[in-house]
N, C-alpha and C positions, 0 to 999 in steps of 0.2 A: 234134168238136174245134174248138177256137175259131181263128180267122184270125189273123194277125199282129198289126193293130190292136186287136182285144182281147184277147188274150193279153200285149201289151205293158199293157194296162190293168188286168189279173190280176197282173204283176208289180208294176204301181205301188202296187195295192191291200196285197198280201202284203209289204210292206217291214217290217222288225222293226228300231227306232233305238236300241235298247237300248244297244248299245255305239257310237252317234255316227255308223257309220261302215256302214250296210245290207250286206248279202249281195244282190246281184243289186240293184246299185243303178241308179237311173235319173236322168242329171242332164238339162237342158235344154241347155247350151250344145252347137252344132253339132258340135266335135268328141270332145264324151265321150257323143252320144247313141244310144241303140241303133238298128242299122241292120239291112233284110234283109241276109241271105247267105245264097244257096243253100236259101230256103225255113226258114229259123233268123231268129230275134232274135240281135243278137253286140253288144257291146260292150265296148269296148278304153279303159279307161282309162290311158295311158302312160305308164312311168319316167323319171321327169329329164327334163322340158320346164320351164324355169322360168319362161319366157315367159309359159307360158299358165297355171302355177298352182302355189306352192310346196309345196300340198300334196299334189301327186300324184309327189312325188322320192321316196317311201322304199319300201319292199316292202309295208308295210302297206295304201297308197293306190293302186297298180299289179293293178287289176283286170282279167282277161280273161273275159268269163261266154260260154252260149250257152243259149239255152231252145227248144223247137220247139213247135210244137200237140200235141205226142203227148203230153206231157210230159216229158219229156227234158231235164233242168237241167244245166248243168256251169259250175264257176267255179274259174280257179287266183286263187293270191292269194299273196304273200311274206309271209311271217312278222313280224308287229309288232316281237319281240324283239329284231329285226335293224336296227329303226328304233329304238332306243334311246340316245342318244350315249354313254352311260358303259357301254355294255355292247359288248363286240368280238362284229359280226355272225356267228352260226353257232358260237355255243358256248351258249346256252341255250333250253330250254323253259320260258313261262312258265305255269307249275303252274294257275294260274289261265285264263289267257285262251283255252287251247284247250279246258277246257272250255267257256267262253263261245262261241266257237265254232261247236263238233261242236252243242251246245242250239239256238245259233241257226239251223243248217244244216236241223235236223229239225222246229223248229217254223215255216220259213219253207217245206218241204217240206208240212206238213200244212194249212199255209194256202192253200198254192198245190192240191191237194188237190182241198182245198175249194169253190174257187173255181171249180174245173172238172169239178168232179161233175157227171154229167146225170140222174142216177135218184138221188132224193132219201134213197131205203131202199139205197143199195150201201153197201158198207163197202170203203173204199179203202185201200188195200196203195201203202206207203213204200218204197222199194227204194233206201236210203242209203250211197253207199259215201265214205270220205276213202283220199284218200294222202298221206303224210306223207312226204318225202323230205329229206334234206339233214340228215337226223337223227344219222349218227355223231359222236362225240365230243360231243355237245351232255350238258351238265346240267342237270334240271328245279330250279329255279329260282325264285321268287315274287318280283316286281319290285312289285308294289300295296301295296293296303292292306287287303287281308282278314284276317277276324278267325279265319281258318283256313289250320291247316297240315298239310302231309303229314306223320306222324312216321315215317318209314321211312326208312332207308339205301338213299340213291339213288349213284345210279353212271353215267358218261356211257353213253351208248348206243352199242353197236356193231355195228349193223345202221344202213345207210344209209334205209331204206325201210319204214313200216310200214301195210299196207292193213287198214283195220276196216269193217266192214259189219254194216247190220242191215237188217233186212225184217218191217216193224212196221204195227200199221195208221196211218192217220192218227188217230182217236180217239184210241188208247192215247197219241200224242204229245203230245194236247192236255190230256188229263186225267193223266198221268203223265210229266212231261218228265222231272225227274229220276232216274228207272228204265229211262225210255227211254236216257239218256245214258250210265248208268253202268256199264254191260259195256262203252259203245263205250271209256270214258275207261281201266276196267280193262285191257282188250286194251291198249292205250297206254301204258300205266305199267309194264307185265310189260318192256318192252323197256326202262326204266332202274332193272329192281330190285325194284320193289313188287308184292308176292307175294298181300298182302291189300292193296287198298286203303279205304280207307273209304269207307260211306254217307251219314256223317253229313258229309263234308267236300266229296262231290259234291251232297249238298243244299244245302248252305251256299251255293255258288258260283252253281247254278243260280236259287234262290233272290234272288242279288243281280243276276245275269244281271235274271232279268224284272224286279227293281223298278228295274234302270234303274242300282245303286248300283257300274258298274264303272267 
């Protein structure tokens, strides 16, 4: 297992900028930088300090992660949707960005993986869980500009809390991200309505995911 100091170096390397804004990101200034605690990587990007940075006010930019040598990743994060001004916080899912997302979550999984493989022939096992909470009443929603749409009769959610999991290897994530992603996104959709959802619409997404076009 690697030390703190490279393991922090594991996570600098494994950053995905696709959507602007990393999963387990690492800034330099003193107080967004990741610190021990208790044997863990941690760091706390904070809500509404405007002092120190306007863009760390909205749910989207309020990160709290932790990482250990074991590999053990955990990160909350507020919902972008909720940082919208024309849209009233905690009534939408945006159709799009949680797939972006759940993609990003599992390809920043397989890199970090990677990174800390010691036997160059193992085949490393993923063990990815999300929780979604604050989910009732919300409607999926598409706020962008994708050239893709769900055609399904959707419906607010009435379950507050939805937990999806998968346990995948890392290859399979790197050579099939969008297969990888799209049971997790199915399981997801089942809670506002969509019974089948489409392939070709979580390719699309994933697809603009990696070329960067979200």
């Amino acid at each position: 297992m690697p030390d703190l100091p490279k393991l922090a170096g594991v996570i600098e390397k494994a950053e995905i900028r696709h959507t602007g804004w990393p999963m387990f990101i690492t800034l330099e200034r003193a107080e967004f930088a990741p610190r021990e605690i208790d044997g863990t990587l941690e760091c706390w990007v904070k809500l509404g300090d405007d002092e120190i940075d306007r863009r760390f006010t909205d749910p989207a930019h309020s990160d709290f992660w932790r990482a250990t040598p074991a590999g053990r990743f955990f990160l909350i994060r507020g919902y972008a949707e909720d940082s919208v001004e024309t849209v009233p916080p905690g009534t939408i899912l945006d159709t799009s960005v949680h797939i972006w997302r759940l993609a990003e979550g599992l390809l920043h999984a397989a890199r970090v993986a990677r990174a800390m493989k010691q036997d160059a022939g193992a085949e490393i096992t993923v063990r990815f869980r999300a929780l979604y909470s604050g989910l009732s009443g919300r409607v999926p929603r598409h706020l962008g500009g994708s050239p893709a749409n769900m055609l399904h009769a959707l419906r607010p959610a009435k379950s507050d809390e939805a937990l999806i999991e998968a346990i995948v290897s890392a290859q399979r994530i790197e050579d099939d991200l969008a297969g990888t992603v799209y049971p997790l996104v199915a399981s997801l959709s089942e809670r506002f309505g969509v019974a089948s959802l489409s392939t070709g619409f979580v390719q699309t997404e994933v697809d603009r995911f990696r070329e960067g076009k979200v």
